[in-house]
MOPAC internal coordinates of N, CA, C and O (Angstrom, degrees):
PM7 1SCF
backbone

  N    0.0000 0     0.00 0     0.00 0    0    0    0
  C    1.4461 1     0.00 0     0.00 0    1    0    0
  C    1.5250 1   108.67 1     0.00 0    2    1    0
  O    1.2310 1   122.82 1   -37.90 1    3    2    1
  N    1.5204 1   112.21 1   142.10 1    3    2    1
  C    1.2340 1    93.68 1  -173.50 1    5    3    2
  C    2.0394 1    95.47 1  -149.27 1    6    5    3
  O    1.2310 1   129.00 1   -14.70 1    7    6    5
  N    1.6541 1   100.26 1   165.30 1    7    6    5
  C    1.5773 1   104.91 1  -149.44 1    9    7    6
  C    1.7412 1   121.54 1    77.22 1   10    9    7
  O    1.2310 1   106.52 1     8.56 1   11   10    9
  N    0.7975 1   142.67 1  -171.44 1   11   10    9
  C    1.2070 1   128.46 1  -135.83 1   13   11   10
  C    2.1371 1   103.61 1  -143.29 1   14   13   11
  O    1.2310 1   111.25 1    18.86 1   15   14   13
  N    1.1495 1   134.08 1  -161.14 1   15   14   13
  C    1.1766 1   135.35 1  -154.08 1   17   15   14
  C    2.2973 1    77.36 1  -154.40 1   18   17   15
  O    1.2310 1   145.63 1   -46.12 1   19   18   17
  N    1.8867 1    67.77 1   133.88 1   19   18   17
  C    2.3048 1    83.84 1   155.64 1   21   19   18
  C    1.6504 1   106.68 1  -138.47 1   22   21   19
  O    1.2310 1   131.97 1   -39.96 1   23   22   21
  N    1.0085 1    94.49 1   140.04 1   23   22   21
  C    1.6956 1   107.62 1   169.08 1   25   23   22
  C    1.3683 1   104.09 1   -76.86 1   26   25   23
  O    1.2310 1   117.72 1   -81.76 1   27   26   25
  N    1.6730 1   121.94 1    98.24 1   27   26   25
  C    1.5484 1    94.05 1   140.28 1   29   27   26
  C    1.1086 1   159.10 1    22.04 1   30   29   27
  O    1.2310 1   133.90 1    71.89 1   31   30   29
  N    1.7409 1    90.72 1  -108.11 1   31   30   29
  C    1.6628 1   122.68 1  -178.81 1   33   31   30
  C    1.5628 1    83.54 1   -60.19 1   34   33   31
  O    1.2310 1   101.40 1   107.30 1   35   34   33
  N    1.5630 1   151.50 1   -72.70 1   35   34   33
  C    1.6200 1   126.42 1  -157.89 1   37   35   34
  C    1.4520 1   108.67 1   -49.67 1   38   37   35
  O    1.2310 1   117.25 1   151.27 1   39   38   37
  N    1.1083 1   122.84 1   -28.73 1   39   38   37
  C    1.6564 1   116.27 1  -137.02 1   41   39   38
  C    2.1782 1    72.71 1  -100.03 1   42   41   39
  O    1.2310 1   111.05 1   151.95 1   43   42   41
  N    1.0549 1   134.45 1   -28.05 1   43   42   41
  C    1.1148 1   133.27 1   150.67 1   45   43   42
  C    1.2396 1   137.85 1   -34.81 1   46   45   43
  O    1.2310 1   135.43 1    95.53 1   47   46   45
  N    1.5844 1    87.74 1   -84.47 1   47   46   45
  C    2.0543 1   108.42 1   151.03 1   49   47   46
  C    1.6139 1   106.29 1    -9.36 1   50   49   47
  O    1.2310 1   132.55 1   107.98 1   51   50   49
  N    1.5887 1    93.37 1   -72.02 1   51   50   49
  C    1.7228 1   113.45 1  -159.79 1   53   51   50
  C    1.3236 1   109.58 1   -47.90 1   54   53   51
  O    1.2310 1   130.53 1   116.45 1   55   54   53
  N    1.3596 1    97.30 1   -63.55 1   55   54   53
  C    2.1183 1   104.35 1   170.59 1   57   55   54
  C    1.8192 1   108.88 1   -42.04 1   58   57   55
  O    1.2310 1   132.24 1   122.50 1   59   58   57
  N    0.7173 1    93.96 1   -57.50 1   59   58   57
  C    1.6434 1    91.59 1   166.15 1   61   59   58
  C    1.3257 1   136.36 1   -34.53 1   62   61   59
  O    1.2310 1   124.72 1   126.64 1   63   62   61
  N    1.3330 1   108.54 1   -53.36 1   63   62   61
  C    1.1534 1   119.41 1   150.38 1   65   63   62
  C    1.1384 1   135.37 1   -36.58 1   66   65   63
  O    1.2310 1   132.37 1   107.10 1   67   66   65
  N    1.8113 1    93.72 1   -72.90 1   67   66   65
  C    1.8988 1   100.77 1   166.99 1   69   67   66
  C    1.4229 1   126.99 1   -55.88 1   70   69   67
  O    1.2310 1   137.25 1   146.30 1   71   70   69
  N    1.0415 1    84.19 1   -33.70 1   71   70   69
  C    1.9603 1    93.49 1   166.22 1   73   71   70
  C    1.4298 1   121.51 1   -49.95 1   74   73   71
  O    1.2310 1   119.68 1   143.34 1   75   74   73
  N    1.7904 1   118.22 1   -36.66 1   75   74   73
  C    1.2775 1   110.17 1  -174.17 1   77   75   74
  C    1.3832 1   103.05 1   -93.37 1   78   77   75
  O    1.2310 1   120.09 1   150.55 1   79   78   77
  N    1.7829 1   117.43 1   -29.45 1   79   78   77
  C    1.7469 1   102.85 1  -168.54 1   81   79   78
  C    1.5318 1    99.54 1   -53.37 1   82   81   79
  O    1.2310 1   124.11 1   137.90 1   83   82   81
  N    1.8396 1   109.72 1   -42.10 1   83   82   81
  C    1.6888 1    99.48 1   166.16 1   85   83   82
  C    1.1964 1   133.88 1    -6.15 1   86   85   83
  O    1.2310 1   134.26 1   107.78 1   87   86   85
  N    1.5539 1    90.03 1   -72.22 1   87   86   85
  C    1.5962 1   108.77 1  -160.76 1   89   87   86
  C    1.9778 1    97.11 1   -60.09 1   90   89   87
  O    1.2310 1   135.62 1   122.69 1   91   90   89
  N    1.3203 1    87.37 1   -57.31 1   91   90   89
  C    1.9753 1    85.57 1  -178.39 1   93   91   90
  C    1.4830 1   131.01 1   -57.11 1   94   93   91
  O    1.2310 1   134.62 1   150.00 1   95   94   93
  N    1.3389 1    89.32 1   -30.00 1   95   94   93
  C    1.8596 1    89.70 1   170.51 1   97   95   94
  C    1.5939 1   103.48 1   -75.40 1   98   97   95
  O    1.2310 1   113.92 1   150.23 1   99   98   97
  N    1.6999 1   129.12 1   -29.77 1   99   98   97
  C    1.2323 1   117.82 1   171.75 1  101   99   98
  C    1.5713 1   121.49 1   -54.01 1  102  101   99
  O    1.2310 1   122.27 1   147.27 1  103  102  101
  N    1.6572 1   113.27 1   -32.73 1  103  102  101
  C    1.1754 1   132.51 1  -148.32 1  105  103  102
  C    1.9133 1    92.77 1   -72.92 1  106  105  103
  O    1.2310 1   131.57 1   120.88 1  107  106  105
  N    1.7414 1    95.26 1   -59.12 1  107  106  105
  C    1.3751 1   135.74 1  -154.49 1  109  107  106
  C    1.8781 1    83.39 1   -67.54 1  110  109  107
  O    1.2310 1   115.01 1   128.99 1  111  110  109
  N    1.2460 1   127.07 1   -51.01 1  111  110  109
  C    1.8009 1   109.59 1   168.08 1  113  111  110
  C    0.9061 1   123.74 1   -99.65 1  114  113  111
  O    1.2310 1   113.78 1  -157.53 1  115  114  113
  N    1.5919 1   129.37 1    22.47 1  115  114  113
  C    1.7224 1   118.46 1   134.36 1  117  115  114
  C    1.6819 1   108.87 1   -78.12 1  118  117  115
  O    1.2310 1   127.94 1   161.55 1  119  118  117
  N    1.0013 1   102.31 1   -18.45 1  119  118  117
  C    2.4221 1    96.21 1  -174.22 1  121  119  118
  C    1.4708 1    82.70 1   -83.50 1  122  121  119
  O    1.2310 1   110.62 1   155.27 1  123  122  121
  N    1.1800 1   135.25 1   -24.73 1  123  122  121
  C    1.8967 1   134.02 1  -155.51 1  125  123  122
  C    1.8175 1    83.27 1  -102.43 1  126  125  123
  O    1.2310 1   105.37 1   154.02 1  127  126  125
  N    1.1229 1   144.70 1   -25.98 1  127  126  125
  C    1.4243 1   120.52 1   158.38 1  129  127  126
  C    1.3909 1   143.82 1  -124.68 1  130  129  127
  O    1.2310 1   134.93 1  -153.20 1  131  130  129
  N    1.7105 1    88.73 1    26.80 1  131  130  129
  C    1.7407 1   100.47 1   163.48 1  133  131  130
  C    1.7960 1    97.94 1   -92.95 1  134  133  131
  O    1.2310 1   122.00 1   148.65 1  135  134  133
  N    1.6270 1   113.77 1   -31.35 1  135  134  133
  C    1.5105 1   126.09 1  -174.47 1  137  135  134
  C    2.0065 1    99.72 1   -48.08 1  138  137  135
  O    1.2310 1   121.70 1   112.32 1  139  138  137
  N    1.3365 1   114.36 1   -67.68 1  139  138  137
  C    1.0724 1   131.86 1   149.94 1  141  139  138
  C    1.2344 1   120.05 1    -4.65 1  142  141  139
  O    1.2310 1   122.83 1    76.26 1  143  142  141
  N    1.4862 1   112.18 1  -103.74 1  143  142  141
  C    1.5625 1   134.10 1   178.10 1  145  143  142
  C    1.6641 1    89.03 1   -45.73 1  146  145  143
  O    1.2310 1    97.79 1    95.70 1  147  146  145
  N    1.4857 1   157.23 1   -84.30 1  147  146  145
  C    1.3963 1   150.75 1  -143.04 1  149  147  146
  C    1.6593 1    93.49 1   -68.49 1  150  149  147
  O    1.2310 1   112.43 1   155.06 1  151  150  149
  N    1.2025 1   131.89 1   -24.94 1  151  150  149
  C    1.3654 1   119.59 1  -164.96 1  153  151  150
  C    1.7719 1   135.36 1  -106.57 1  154  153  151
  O    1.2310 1   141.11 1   151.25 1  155  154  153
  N    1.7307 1    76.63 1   -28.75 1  155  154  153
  C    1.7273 1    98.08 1   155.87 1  157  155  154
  C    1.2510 1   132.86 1    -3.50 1  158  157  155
  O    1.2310 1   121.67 1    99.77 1  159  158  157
  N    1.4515 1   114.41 1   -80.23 1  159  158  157
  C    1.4237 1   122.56 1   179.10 1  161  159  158
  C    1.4820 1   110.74 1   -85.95 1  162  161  159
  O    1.2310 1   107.94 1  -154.97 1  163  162  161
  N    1.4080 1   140.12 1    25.03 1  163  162  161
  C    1.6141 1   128.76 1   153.38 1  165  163  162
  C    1.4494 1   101.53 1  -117.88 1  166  165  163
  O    1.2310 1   120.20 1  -107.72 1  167  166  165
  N    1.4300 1   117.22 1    72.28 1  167  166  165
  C    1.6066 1   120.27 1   144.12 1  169  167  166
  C    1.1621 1   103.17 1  -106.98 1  170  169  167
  O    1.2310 1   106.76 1  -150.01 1  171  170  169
  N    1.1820 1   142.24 1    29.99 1  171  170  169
  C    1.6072 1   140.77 1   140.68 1  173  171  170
  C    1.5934 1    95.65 1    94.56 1  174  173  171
  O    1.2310 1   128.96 1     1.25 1  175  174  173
  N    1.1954 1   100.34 1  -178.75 1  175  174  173
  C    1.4776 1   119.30 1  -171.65 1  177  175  174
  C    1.3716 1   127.46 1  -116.05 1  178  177  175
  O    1.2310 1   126.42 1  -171.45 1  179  178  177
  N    1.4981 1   105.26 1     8.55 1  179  178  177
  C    1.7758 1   130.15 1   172.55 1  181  179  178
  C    1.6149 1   112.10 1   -72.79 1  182  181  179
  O    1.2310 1   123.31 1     4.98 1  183  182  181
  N    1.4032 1   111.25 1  -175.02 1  183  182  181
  C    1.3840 1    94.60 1  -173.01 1  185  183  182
  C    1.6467 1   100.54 1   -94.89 1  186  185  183
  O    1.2310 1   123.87 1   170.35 1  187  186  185
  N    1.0401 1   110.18 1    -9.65 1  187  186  185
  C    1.8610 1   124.81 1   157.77 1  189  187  186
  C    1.4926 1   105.50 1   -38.55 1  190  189  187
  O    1.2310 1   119.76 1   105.80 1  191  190  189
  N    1.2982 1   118.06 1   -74.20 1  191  190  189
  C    1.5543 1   123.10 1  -176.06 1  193  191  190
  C    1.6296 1    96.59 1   -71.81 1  194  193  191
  O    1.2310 1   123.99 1   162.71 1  195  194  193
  N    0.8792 1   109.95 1   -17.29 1  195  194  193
  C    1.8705 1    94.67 1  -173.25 1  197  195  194
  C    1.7294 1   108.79 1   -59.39 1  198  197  195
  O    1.2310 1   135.56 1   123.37 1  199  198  197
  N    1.7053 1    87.48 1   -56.63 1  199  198  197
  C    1.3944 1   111.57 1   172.38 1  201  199  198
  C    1.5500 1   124.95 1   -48.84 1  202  201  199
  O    1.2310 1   127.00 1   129.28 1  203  202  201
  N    1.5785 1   104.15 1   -50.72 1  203  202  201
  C    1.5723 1    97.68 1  -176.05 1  205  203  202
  C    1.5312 1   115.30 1   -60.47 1  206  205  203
  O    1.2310 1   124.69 1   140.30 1  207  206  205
  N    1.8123 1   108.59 1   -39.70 1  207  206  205
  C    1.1500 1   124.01 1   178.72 1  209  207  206
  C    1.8001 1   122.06 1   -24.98 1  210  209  207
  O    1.2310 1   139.40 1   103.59 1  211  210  209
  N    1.9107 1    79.99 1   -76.41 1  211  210  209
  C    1.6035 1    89.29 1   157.71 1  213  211  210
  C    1.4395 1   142.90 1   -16.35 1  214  213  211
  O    1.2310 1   135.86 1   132.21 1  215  214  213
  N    1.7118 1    86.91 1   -47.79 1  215  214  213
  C    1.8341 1    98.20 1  -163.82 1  217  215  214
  C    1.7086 1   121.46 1   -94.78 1  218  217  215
  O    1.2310 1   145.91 1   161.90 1  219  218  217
  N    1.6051 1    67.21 1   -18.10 1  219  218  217
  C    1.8421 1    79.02 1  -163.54 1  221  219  218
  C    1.5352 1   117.97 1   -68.12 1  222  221  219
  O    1.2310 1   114.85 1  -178.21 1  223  222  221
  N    1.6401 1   127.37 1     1.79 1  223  222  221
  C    1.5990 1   128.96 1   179.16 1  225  223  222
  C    1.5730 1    87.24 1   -85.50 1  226  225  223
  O    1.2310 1   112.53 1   158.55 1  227  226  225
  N    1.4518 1   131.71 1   -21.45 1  227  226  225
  C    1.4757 1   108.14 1  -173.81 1  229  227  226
  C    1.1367 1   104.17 1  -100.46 1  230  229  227
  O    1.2310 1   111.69 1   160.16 1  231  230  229
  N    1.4398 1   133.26 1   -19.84 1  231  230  229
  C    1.2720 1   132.96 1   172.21 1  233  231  230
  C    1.8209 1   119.56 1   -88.99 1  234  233  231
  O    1.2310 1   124.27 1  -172.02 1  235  234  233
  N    1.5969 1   109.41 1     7.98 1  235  234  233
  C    1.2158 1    98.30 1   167.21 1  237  235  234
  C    2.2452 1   101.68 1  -110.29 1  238  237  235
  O    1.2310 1   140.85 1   157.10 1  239  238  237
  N    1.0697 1    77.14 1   -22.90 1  239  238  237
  C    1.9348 1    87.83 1   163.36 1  241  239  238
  C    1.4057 1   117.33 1   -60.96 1  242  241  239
  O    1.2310 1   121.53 1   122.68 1  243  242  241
  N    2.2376 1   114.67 1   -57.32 1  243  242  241
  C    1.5405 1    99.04 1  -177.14 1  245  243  242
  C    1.9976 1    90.46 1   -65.52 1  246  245  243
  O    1.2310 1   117.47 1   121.22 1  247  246  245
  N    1.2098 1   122.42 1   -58.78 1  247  246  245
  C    1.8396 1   113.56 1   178.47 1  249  247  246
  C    1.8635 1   100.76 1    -3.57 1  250  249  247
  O    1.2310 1   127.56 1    83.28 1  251  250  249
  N    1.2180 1   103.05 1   -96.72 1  251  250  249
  C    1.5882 1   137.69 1  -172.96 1  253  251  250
  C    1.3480 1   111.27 1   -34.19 1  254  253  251
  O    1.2310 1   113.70 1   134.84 1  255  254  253
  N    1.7774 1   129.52 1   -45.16 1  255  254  253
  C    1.4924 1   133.57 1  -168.79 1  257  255  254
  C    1.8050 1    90.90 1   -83.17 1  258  257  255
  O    1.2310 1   123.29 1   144.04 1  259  258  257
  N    1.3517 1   111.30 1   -35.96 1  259  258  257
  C    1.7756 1    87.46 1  -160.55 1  261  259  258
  C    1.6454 1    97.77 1   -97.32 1  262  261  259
  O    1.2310 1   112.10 1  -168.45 1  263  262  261
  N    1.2464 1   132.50 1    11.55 1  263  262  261
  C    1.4731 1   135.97 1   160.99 1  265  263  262
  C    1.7384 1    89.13 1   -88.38 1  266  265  263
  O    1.2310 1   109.04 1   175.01 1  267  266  265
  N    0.8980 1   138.13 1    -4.99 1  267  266  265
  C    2.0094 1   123.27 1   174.16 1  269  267  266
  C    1.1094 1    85.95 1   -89.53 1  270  269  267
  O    1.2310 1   113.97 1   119.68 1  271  270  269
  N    1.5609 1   129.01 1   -60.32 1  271  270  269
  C    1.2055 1   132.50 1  -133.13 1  273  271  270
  C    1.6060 1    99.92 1   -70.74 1  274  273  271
  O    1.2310 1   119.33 1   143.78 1  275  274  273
  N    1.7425 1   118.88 1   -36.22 1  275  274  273
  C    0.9315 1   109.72 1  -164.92 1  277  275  274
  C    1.4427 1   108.45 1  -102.15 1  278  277  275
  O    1.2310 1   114.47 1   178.31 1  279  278  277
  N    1.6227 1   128.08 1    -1.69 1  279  278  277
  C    1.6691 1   129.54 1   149.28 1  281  279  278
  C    1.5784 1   109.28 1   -57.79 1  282  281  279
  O    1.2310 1   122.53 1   132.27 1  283  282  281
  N    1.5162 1   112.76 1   -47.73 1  283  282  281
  C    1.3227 1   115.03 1  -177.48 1  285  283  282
  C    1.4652 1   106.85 1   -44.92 1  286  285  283
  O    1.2310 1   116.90 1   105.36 1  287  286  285
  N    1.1306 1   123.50 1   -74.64 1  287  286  285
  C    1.7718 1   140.23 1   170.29 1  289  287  286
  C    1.5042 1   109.77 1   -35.51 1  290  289  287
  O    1.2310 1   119.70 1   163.28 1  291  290  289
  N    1.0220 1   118.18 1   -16.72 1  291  290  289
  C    1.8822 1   112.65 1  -177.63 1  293  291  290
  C    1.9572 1    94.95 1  -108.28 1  294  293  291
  O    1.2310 1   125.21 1   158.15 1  295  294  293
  N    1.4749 1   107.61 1   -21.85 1  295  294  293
  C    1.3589 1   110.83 1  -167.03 1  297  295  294
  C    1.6994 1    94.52 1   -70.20 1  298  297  295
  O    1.2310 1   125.66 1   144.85 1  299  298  297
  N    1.3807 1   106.74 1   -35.15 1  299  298  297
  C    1.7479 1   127.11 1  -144.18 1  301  299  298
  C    1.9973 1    91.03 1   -78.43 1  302  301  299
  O    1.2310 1   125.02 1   134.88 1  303  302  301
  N    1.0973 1   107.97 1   -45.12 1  303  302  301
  C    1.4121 1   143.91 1  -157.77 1  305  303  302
  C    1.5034 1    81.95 1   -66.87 1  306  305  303
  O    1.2310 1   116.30 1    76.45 1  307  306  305
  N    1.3695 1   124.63 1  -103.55 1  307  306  305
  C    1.3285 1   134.75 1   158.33 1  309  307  306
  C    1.4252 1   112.30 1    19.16 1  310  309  307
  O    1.2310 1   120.68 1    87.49 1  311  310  309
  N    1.3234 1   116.30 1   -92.51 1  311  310  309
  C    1.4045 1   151.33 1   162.97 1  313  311  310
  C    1.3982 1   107.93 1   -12.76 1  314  313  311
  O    1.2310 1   133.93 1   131.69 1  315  314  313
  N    1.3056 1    90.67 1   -48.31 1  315  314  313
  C    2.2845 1   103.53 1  -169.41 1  317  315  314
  C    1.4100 1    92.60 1   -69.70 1  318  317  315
  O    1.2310 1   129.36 1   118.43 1  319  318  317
  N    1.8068 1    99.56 1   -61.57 1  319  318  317
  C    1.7462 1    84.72 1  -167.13 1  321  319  318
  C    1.3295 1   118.61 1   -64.88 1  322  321  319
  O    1.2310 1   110.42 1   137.21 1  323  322  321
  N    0.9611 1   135.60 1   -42.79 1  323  322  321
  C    1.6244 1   137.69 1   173.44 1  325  323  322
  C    1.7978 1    92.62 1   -47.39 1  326  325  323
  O    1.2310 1   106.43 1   110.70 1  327  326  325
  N    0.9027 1   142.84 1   -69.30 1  327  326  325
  C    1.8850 1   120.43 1  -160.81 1  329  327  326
  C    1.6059 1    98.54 1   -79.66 1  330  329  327
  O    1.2310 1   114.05 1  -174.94 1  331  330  329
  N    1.2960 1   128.86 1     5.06 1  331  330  329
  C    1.5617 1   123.55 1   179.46 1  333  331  330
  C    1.6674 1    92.50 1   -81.46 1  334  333  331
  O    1.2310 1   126.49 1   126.85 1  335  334  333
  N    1.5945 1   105.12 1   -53.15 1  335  334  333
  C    1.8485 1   112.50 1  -177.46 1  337  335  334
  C    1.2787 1   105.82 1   -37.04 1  338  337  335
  O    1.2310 1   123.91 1   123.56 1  339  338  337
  N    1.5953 1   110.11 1   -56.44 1  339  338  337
  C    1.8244 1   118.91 1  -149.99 1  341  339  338
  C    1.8153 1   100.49 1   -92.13 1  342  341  339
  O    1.2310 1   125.17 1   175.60 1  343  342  341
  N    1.5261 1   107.67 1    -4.40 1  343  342  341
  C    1.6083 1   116.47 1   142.07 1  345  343  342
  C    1.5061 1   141.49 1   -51.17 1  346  345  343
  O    1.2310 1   138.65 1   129.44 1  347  346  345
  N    1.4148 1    81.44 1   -50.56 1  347  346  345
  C    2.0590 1   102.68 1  -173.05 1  349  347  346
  C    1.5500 1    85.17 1   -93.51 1  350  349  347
  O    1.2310 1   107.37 1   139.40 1  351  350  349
  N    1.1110 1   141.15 1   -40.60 1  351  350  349
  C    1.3636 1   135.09 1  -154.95 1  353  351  350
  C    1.7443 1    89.11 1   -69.15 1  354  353  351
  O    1.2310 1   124.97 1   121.27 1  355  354  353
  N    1.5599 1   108.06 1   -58.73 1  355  354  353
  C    1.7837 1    88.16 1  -169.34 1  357  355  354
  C    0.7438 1   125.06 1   -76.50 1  358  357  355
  O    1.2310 1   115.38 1   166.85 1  359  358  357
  N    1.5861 1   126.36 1   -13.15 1  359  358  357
  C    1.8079 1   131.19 1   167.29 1  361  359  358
  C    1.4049 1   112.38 1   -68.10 1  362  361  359
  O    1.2310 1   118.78 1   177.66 1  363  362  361
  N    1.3390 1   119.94 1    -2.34 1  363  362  361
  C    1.4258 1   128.25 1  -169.92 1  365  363  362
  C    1.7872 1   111.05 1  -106.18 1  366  365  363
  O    1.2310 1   130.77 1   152.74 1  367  366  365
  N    1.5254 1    96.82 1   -27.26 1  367  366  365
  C    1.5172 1   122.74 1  -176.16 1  369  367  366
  C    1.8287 1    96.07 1   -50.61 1  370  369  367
  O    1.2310 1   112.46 1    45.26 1  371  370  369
  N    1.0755 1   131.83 1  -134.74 1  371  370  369
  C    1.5788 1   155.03 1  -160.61 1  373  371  370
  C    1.1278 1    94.98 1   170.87 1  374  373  371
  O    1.2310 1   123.32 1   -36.48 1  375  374  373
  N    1.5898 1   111.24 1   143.52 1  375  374  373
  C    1.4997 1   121.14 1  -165.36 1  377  375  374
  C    1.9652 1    97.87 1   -88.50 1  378  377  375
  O    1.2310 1   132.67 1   -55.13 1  379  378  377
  N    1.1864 1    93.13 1   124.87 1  379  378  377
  C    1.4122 1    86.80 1   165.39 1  381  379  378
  C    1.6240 1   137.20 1   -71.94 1  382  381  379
  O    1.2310 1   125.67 1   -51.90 1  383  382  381
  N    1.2693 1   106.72 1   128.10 1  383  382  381
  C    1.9972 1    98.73 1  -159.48 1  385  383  382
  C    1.8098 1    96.58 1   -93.14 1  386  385  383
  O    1.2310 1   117.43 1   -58.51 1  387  386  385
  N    1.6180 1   122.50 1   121.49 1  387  386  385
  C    0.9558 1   141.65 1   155.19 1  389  387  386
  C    1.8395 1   122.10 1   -71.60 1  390  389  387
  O    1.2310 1   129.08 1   -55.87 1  391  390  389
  N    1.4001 1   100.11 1   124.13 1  391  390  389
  C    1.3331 1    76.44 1  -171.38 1  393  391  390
  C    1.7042 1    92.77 1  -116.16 1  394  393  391
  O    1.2310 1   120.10 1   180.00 1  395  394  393

């Protein structure tokens, strides 16, 4: 026999997995932008808060774009292994004969 053997149920398992860091990185930037939105306006009234003020729509954007970027990538991940399973699963099937 030659080429190699996949588990399924792991390559399942695995999506599973990725499925939940999902869920937690979803979880982990809704608490990261109510924290945000409630906290906004107390960086004080120095030229400290003047400054952060300023900065902080691009620094809650790079925050915000690379938490998508990196749900997107666990979403993508997920996704692969789940149609890799329902891959091996139908090459594994027996062809059904139509008559």
């Amino acid at each position: 026999m030659t080429g190699y053997y996949v588990e399924r149920k792991a390559l399942r398992r695995e999506a599973r997995v990725y499925d939940e860091l999902e869920r937690n990185a979803k979880e982990a930037r809704d608490e990261l932008r109510a924290a945000f939105d409630r906290d906004r306006n107390t960086l004080g009234n120095d030229e400290y808060g003047a400054e952060l003020a300023k900065n902080m729509p691009g620094i809650e954007r790079g925050i915000f774009d690379a938490l998508k970027a990196h749900m997107d990538e666990l979403e993508r991940l997920a996704s692969g292994l789940n149609v890799s399973a329902r891959n091996y699963e139908a090459a594994e099937q027996p062809p059904v004969e139509r008559r």
